[in-house]
Every structure is written in structure tokens, then in C-alpha cells.
PAFIDREN-848569 format. One record per residue: residue in one letter; x negated, y, z of N, C-alpha, C in turn. Coordinates in steps of 0.1 Angstrom, whole numbers, padded with zeros to 4 digits, always signed. Atoms other than C-alpha are relative to their C-alpha. Example, Ala and Ser with C-alpha at 12.3 -4.5 7.8 and 13.67 -1.06 7.14 Angstrom:
! PAFIDREN-848569
A-0009-0012+0000-0123-0045+0078-0009+0012+0000 S+0009-0011+0000-0137-0011+0071+0008+0011+0008 
END
This chain:
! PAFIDREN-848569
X+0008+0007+0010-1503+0822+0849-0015+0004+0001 X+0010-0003+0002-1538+0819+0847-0008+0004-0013 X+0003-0006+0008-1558+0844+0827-0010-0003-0007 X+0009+0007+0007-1578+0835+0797-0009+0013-0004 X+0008-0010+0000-1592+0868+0786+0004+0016+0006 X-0007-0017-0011-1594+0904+0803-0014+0008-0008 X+0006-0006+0006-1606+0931+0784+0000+0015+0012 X-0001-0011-0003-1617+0966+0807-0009+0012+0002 X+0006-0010+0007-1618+0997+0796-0009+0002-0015 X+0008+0007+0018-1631+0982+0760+0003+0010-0006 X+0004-0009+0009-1641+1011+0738-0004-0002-0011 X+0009+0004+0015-1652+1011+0701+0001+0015-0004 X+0002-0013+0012-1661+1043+0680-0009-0001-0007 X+0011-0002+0014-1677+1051+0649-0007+0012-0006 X+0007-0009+0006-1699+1074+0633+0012+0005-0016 X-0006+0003+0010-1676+1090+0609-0010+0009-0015 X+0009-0002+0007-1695+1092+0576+0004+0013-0011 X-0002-0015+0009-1700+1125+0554-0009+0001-0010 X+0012-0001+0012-1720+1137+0526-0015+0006+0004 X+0013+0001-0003-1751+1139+0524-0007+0016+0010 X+0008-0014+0000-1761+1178+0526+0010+0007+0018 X-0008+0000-0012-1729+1178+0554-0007+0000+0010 X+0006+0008-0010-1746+1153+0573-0015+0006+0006 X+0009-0010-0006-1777+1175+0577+0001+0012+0008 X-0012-0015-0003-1756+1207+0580+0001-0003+0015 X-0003+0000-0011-1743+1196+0609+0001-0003+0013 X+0005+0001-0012-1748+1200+0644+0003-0011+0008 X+0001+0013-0004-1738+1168+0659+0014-0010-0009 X-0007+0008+0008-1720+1137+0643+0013-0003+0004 X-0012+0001+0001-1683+1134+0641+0001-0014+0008 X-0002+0016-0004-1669+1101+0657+0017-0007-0001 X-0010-0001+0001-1640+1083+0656+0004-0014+0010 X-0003+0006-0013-1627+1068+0687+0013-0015-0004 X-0005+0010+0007-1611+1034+0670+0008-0007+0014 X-0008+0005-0009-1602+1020+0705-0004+0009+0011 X+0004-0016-0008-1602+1046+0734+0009-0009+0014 X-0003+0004-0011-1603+1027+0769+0014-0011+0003 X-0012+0012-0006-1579+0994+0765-0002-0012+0013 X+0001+0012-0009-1573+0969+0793+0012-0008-0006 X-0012+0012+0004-1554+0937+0784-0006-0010+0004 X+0009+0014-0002-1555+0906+0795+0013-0009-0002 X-0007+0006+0007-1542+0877+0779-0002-0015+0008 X+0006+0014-0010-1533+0843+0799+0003-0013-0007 X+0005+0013+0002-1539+0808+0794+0014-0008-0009 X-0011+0003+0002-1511+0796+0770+0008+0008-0007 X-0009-0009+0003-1499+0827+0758-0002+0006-0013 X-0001-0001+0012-1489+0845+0727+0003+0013+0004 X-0003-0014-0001-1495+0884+0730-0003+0006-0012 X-0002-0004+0010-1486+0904+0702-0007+0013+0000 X+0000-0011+0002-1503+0937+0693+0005+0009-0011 X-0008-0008+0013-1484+0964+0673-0003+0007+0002 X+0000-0012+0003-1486+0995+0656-0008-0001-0017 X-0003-0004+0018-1488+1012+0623-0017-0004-0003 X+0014+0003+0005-1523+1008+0604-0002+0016+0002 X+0005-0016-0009-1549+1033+0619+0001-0004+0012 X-0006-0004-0011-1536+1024+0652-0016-0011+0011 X+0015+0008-0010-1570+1001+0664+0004-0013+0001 X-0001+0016+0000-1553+0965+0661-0013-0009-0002 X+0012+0008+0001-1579+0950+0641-0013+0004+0008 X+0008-0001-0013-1607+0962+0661+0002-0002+0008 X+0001+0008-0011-1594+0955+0691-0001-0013+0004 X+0003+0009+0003-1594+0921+0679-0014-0008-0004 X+0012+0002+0001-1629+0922+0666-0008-0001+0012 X+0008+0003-0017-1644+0935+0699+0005-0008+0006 X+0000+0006-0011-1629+0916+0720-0010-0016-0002 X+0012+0012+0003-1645+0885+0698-0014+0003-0001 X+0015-0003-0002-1676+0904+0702-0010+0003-0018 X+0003-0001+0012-1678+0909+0660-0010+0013-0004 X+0000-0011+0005-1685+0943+0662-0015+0002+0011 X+0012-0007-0010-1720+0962+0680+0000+0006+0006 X-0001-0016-0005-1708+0993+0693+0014-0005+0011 X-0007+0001-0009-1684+0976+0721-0004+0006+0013 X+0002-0002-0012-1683+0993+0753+0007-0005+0011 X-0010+0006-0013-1664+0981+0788-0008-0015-0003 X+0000+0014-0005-1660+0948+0804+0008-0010-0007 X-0009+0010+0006-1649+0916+0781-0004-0013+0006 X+0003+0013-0007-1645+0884+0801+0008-0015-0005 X-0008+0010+0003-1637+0851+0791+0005-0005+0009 X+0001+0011-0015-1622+0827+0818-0006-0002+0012 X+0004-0003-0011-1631+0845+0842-0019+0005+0000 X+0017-0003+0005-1671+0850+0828-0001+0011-0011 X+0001-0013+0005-1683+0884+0816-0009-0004-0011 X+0006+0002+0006-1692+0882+0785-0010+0012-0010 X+0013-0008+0002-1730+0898+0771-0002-0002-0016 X+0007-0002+0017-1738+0907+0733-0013-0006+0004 X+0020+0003-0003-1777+0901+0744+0000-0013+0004 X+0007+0018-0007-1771+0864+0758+0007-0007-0015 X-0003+0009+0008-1772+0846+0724+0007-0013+0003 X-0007+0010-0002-1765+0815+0739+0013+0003+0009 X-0014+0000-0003-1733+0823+0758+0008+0003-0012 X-0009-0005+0007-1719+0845+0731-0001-0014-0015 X-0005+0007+0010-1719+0814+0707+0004-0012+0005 X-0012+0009-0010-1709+0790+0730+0015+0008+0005 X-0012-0003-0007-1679+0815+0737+0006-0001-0014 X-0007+0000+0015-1673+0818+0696+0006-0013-0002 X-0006+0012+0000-1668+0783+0698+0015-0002+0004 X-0011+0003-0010-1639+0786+0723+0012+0007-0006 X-0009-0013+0004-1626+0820+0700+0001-0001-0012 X+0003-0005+0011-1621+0825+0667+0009+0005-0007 X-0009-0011+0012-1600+0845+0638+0005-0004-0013 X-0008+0006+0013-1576+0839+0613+0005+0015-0005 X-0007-0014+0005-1578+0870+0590+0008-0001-0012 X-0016-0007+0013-1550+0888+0564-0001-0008-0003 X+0001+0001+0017-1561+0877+0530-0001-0014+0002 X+0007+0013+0003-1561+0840+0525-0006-0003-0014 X+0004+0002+0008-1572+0846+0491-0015+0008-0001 X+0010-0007+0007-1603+0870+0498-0011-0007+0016 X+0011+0009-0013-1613+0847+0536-0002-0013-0005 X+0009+0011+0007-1620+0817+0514-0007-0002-0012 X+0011-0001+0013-1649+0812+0492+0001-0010-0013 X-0013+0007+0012-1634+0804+0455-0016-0012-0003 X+0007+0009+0007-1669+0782+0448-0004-0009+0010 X+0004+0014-0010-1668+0760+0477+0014-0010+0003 X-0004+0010-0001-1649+0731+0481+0011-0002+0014 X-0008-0004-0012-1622+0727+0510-0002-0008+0008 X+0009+0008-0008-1638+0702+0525-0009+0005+0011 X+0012-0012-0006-1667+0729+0531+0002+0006+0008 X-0004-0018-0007-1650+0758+0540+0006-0006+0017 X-0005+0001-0015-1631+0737+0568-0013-0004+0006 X+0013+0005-0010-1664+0716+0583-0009+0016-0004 X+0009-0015-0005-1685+0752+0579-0003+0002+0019 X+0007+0001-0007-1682+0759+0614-0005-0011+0011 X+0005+0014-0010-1691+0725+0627-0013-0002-0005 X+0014-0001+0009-1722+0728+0600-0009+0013+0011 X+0012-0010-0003-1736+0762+0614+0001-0003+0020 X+0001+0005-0018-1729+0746+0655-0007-0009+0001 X+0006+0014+0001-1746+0716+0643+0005-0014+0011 X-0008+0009-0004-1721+0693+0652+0003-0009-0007 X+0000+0007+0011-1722+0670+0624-0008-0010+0000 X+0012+0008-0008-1733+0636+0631-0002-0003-0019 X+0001+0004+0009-1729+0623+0594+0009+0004-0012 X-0010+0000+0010-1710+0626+0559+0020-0004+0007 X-0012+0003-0008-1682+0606+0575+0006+0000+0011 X-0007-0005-0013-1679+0622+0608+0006+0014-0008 X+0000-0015+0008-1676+0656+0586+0014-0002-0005 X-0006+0005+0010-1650+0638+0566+0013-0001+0011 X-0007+0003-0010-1631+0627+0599+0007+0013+0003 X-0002-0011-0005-1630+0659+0614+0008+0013-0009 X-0008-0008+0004-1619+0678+0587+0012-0006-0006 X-0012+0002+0001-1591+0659+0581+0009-0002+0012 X-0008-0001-0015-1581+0656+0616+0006+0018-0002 X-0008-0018+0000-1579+0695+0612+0011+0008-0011 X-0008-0008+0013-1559+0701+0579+0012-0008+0005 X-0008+0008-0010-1538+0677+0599+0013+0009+0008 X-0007-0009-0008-1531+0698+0623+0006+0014-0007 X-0007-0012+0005-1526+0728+0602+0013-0005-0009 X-0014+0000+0007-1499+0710+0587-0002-0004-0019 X-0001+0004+0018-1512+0698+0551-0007-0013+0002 X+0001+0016-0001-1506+0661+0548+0005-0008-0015 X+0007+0009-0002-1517+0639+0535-0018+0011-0002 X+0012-0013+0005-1552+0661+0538-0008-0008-0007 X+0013+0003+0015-1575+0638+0514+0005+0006-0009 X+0000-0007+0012-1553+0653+0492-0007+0012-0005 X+0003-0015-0002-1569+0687+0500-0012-0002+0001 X+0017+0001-0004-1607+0677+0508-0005+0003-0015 X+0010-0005+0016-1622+0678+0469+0008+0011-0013 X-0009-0007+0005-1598+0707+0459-0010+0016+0003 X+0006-0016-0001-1610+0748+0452+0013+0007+0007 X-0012-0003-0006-1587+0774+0470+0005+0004-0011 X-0006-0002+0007-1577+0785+0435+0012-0011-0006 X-0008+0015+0006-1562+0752+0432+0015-0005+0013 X-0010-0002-0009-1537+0763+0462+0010+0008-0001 X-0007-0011+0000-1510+0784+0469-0002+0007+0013 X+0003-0010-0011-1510+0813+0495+0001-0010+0009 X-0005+0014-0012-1492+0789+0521-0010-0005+0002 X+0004+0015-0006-1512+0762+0519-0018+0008+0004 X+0011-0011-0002-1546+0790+0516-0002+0001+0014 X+0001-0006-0014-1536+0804+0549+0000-0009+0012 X+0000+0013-0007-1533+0764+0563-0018-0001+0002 X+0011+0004-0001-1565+0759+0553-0017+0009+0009 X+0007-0010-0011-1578+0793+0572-0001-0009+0015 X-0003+0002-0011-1560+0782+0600-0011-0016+0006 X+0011+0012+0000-1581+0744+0598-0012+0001+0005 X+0016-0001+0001-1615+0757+0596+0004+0013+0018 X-0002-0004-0013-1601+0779+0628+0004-0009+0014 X-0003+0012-0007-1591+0746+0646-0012-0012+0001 X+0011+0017+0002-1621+0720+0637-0014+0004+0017 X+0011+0004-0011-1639+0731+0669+0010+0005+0011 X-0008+0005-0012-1607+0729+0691-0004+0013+0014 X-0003-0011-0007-1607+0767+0703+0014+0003+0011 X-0007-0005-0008-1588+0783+0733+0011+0007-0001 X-0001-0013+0002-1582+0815+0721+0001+0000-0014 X+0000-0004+0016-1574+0830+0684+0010+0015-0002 X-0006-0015+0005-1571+0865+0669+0006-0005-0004 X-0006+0003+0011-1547+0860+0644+0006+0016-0006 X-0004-0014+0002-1547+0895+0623+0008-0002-0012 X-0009+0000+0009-1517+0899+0601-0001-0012-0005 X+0001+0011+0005-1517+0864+0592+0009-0007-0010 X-0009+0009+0014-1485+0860+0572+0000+0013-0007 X-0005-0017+0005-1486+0900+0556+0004-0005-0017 X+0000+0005+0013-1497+0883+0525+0007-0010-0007 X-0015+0019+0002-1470+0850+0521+0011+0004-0008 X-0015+0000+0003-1439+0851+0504+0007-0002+0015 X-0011+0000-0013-1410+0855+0532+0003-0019-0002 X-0005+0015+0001-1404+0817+0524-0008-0006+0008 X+0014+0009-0008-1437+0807+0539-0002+0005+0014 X+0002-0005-0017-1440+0828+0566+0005-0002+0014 X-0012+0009-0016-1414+0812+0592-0011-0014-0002 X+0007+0014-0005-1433+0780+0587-0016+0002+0005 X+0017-0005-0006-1471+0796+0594+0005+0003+0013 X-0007-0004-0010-1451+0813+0623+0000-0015+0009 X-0002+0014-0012-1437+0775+0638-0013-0005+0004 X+0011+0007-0002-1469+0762+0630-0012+0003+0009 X+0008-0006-0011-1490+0785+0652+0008-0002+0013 X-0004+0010-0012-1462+0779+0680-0002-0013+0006 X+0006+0011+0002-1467+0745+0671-0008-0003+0012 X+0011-0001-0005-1500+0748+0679-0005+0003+0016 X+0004-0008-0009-1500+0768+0711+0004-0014+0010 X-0007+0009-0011-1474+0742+0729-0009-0016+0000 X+0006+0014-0007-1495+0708+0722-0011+0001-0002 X+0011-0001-0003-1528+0725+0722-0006+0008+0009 X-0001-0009-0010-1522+0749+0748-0015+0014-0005 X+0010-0020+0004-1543+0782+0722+0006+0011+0007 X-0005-0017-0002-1538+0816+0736+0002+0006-0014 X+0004-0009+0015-1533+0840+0705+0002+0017+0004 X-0002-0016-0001-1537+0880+0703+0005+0001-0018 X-0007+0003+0009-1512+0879+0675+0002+0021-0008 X+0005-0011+0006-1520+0913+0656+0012+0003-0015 X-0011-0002+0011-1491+0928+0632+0009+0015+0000 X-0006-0009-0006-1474+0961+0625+0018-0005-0004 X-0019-0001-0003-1436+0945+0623+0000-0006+0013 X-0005+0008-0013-1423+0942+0655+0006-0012+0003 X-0009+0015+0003-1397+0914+0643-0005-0007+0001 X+0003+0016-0001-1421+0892+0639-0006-0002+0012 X+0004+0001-0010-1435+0900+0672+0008-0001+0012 X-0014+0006-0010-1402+0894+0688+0000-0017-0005 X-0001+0011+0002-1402+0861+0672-0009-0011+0007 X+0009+0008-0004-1431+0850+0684-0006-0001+0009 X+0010-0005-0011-1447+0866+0715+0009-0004+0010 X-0001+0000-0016-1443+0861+0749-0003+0015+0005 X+0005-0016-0003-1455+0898+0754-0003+0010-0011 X+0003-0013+0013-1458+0928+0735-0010+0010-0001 X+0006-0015-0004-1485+0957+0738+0004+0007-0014 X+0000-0007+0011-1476+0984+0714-0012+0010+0001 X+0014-0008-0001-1508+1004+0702+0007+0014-0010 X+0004-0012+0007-1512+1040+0690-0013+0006+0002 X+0015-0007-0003-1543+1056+0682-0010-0006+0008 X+0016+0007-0011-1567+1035+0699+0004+0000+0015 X-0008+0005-0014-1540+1030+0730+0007-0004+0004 X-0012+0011+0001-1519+1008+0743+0010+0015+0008 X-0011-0011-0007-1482+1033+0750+0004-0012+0009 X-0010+0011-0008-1464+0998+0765-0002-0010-0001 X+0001+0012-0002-1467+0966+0774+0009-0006+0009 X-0002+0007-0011-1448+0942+0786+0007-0015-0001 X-0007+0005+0005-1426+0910+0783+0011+0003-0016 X-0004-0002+0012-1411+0904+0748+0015+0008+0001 X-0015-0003-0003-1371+0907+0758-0001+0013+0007 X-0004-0013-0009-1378+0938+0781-0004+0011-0011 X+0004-0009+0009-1398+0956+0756+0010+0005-0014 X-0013-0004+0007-1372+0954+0730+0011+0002+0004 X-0016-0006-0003-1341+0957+0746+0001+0010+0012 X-0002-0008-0007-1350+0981+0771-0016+0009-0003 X+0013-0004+0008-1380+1001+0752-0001+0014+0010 X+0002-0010-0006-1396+1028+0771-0011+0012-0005 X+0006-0010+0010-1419+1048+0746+0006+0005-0009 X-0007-0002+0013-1407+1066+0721-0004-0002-0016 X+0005+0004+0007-1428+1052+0700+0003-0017-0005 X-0007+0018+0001-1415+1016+0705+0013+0004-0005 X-0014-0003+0006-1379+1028+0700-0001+0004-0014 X+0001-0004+0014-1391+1044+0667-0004-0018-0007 X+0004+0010+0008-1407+1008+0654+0013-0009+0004 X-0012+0012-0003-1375+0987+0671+0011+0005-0011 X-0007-0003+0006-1354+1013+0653+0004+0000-0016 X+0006+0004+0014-1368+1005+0619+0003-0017-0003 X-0001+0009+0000-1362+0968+0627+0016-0005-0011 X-0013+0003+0005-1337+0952+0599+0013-0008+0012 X-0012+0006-0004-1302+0945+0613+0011+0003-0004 X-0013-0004+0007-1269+0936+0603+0009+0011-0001 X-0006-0009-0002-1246+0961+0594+0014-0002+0003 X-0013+0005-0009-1214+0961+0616+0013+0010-0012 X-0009-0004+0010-1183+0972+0591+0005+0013+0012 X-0002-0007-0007-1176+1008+0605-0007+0006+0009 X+0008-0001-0005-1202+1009+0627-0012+0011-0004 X+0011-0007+0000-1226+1039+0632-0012-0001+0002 X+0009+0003-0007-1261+1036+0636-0010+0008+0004 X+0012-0011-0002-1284+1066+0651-0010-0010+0003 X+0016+0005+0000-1319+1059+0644-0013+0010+0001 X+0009-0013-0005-1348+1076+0658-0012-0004-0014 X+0010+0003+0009-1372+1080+0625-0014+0004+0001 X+0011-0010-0004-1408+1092+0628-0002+0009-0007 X+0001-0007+0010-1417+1120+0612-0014+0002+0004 X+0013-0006-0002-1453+1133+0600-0008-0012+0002 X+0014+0012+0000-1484+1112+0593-0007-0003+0013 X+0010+0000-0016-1502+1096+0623-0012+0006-0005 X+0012-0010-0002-1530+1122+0633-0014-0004-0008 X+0012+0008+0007-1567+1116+0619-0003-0004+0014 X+0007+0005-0012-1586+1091+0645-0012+0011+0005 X+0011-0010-0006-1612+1117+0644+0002+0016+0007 X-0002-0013-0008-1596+1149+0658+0015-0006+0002 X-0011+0004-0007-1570+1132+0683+0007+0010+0005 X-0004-0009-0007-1543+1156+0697-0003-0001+0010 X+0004+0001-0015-1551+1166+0732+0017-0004+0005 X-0010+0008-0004-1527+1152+0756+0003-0012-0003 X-0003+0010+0005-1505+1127+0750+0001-0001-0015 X+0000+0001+0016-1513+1118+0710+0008+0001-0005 X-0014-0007+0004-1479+1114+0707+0007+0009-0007 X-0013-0015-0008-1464+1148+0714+0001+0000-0018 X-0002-0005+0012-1472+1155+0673+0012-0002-0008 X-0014+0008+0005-1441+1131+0664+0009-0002+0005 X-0013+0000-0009-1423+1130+0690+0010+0008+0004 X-0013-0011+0000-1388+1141+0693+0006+0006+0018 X-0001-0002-0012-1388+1144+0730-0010+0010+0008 X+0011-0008-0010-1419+1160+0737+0000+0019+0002 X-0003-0013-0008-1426+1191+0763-0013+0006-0002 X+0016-0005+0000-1455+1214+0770-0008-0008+0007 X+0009+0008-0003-1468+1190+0794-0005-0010-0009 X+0006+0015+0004-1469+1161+0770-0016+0009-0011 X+0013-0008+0005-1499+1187+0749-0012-0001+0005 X+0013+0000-0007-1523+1189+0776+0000-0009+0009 X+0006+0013-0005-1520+1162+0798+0005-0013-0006 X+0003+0017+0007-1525+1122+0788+0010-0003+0008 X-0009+0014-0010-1500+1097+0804-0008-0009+0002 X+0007+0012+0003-1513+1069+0818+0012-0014+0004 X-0006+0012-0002-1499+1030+0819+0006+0003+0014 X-0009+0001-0015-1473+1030+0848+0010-0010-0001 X-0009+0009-0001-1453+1001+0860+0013+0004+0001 X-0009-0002-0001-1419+1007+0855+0007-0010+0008 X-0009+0009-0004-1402+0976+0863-0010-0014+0000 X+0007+0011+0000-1420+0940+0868-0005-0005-0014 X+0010+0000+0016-1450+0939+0841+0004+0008-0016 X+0000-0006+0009-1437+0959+0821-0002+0016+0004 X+0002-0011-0005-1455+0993+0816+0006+0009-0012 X-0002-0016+0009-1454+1030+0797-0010+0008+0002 X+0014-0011-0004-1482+1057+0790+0013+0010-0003 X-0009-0012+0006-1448+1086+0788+0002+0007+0012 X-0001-0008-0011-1443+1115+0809+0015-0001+0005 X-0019+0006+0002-1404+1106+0802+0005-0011+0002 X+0000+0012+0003-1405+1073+0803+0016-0004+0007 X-0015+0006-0011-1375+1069+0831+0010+0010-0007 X-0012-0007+0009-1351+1096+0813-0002-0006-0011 X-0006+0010+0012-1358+1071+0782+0009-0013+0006 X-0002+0013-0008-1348+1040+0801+0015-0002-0001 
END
């Protein structure tokens, strides 16, 4: 397949903030390494899921890679073209191609604008707007697509005058009206009743197969990242442990970190049937004083003296699918 975006070695960290008298006190400033050297690359068509607990750098890595954030380091390339914070005009001609469908659909639409608005917005700030009733066209072509029909019904309506569902449609619209490539999508159903969430789900499949979007599909249940992905990366601490195809990653898991979130995954219970489950124990670490080694070792029920002081890095196990574990083949 051909690749739509390639992120490498993409870094993000922060200044972590303190009090005032601290912040003088102290000899140099704290940081917190939010993404710590990821490579991913995501191809033309595809639906790659990132997981992991909250804390683990999802949304950021979702931000930087759309270029939201200032403090990106590494190489982010669209379709093959490296893309520059400092070249205004590329990076909004690439926004055009990229955009984001965040959590909340009740706190990403603005309760005193009109839904009309909110979807033509970014065709207003691209200035792509020939008239009233090209505006009018367009955003009903897109509420269209997101699945709320008849959409005049929806053009002179507030989002208070919706339900979640149809909220999170109308995200998704105003993410469609300039006929993007590419789309974050962070936690996009977290907020839904379970009733609604299989159909935002189809509807972004939908979407992928007759408009051929990529998505970096961002969520910490894995279920739903088996449902939907073509690939998996699982993240900790600002690292990808595994990546690889959906089916290999779950039924043949090679982190112990993946086994811990698959193991948590609801499933029937077999009459008689035992079920050992690997659980985590112990809070994930603070981002700002990372364990040395592999991050891991702190929860993990496997770990040795090596996994303390040295890192693991991504290793091919078996075709595209990888592991950052010093164990990885005695998990297997």
C-alpha cells in the first residue's frame, strides 16, 4: 500500500509547570516527554488505531502530527512531502487535506452558532465560498455524508437542539466539507451511549471505503480497535511497545502490555470455564520521571534486571508486526 503519512522520530515535551517561588528555586526546568521518538506511518486507505491508557501520548501524537502543537521535533511528511511549521502556505494547504474529530461533541461545537455555521466554518476561514447558496450546497452535501438526512432539517438548528449522536455527525461534517485525506479521530464515540456508537463506527468505515480517508483512530479500548482497524500500535508513555496488523496483534500479542489491555477485553463466559487474566497493577509512572529502561518493568509481571537499565527497541517479530520487549519471543 501506498503511504499517506510517515512520522520520524516525532518528539513532543513540555515544560512541566510549578509554583512560583519553585520555579525560581530551581536549577533547571522539569519536562515532560509527552511523545519520546515515535515513527508510524499510516497508508493510503487505512484505519490505524492507537491505544493505551490516558497519560500514554495518544492525543498528542495526534496533534503533532496535524502540526497543532509548537514544540514538534522529527520528521512529519505528508504523501511523501516533508512537512514545515514555518511554510504557512504549505502547512494550510496540508490542513485542508488533515483534520480532527475531537472527544466531546458537546464542548467541539459552539452552542451560539447555527449548524449551518459550524459545518461551512472551514470553507469560510479557506475562503472557498463563492455565495450564500454555494455555502448552503456544500453543507448539505456534507451532513449528507455524515449521515443526517434529510440535512435542511439540520442547517437552522443550535447543537443544543441535538443529541450526542447526531452532535458527533455534525463534528464529523464540518470534518468532511473540504473533502480531506487523512483524519485524527480522538476518542470519538467515548462520549455516546453504546447505542450510537456502532453506527459512528460504520459510518466512519463508511466513509473510508467510498472516500478512500485514512484515519489515526485514537482510543484506550482495544475492542473497539479490533473492530475497526486495519492495524494496531499500542502506546505507553510516549512509545509505541507494538504494532502491527489487527488479527495478529490480538490473537498472538507480544507485549505484555497488550496482553494486559486484550485481557481486560469483555468476553463471554464459557459455563465451567476458567479464565487467567493478566491484570496491571500500580499506577502508570509520572511522564516526568520515566523509569530508566524499559518503562514497563514497574508493572510488569515478567520483568528481569535487564528490562531496568536497558530500553527495548521495535523488532520485527513476524511480517509487520513488531515488539519493544526483551521477552517478546518467550511471550509468543
Amino acid at each position: 500500500m501506498d503511504s499517506l503519512i510517515k512520522t520520524n522520530d516525532m518528539r513532543v515535551s513540555f515544560d512541566l509547570q510549578s509554583g512560583f517561588i519553585k520555579g525560581i528555586l530551581a536549577k533547571e526546568k522539569k519536562r515532560v516527554k509527552a511523545v519520546d521518538g515515535i515513527d508510524l506511518e499510516i497508508n493510503k486507505g487505512e484505519i490505524l488505531s492507537l491505544v493505551g491508557e490516558s497519560g500514554s501520548g495518544k492525543t498528542t501524537t495526534g496533534k503533532a502530527i496535524l502540526q497543532l502543537l509548537d514544540n514538534v521535533q522529527g520528521e512529519i511528511t505528508y504523501d511523501g512531502t516533508p512537512i514545515h511549521q514555518k511554510d504557512k502556505k504549505q502547512l494550510q494547504a496540508f490542513r485542508q487535506k488533515a483534520q480532527m474529530i475531537f472527544q466531546d461533541p458537546y464542548e467541539s461545537l459552539n452552542s451560539k452558532f447555527l449548524i449551518i455555521d459550524i459545518v461551512a466554518e472551514p470553507l469560510e476561514i479557506n475562503g472557498q465560498i463563492k455565495n450564500e447558496q454555494h455555502k448552503k450546497e456544500k453543507v448539505i452535501e456534507a451532513l449528507e455524508w455524515a449521515g443526517l438526512r434529510p440535512a435542511e432539517q439540520y442547517l437552522f438548528r443550535y447543537p443544543h437542539e441535538l443529541s450526542g449522536g447526531q452532535r458527533q455527525r455534525v463534528v464529523i461534517a464540518a470534518a468532511l466539507i473540504l473533502n480531506p485525506q487523512f483524519i485524527v479521530a480522538d476518542e470519538p464515540v467515548s462520549m455516546l451511549d453504546v447505542s450510537v456508537r456502532a453506527d459512528i463506527l460504520r459510518l466512519m468505515v463508511d466513509l473510508r471505503d467510498k472516500k478512500g480517508i485514512s484515519y489515526l483512530f485514537i482510543t484506550h479500548d482495544i475492542s473497539l480497535a479490533w473492530l475497526i482497524s486495519d492495524r494496531i500500535a499500542i502506546m505507553y508513555l510516549g512509545k509505541i511497545v507494538e504494532i502491527g496488523e489487527v488479527d495478529k496483534v490480538i490473537s498472538s500479542s507480544l507485549h505484555p502490555y497488550t496482553k494486559a489491555l486484550i485481557n481486560v477485553m469483555p468476553k463471554p463466559k464459557v459455563s465451567g470455564e476458567k479464565r487467567k487474566r493478566m491484570i496491571l497493577k500500580g499506577e502508570t509512572p509520572n511522564p516526568s520521571n520515566v523509569p530508566s529502561g524499559c518503562r514497563f518493568h514497574t508493572r510488569c509481571p515478567f520483568a528481569e534486571e535487564k528490562c531496568k537499565v536497558e530500553e527495548p527497541t521495535l523488532v520485527e517479530y513476524s511480517e509487520n508486526h513488531f515488539a519493544a520487549c526483551h521477552f517478546a519471543e518467550k511471550l509468543m
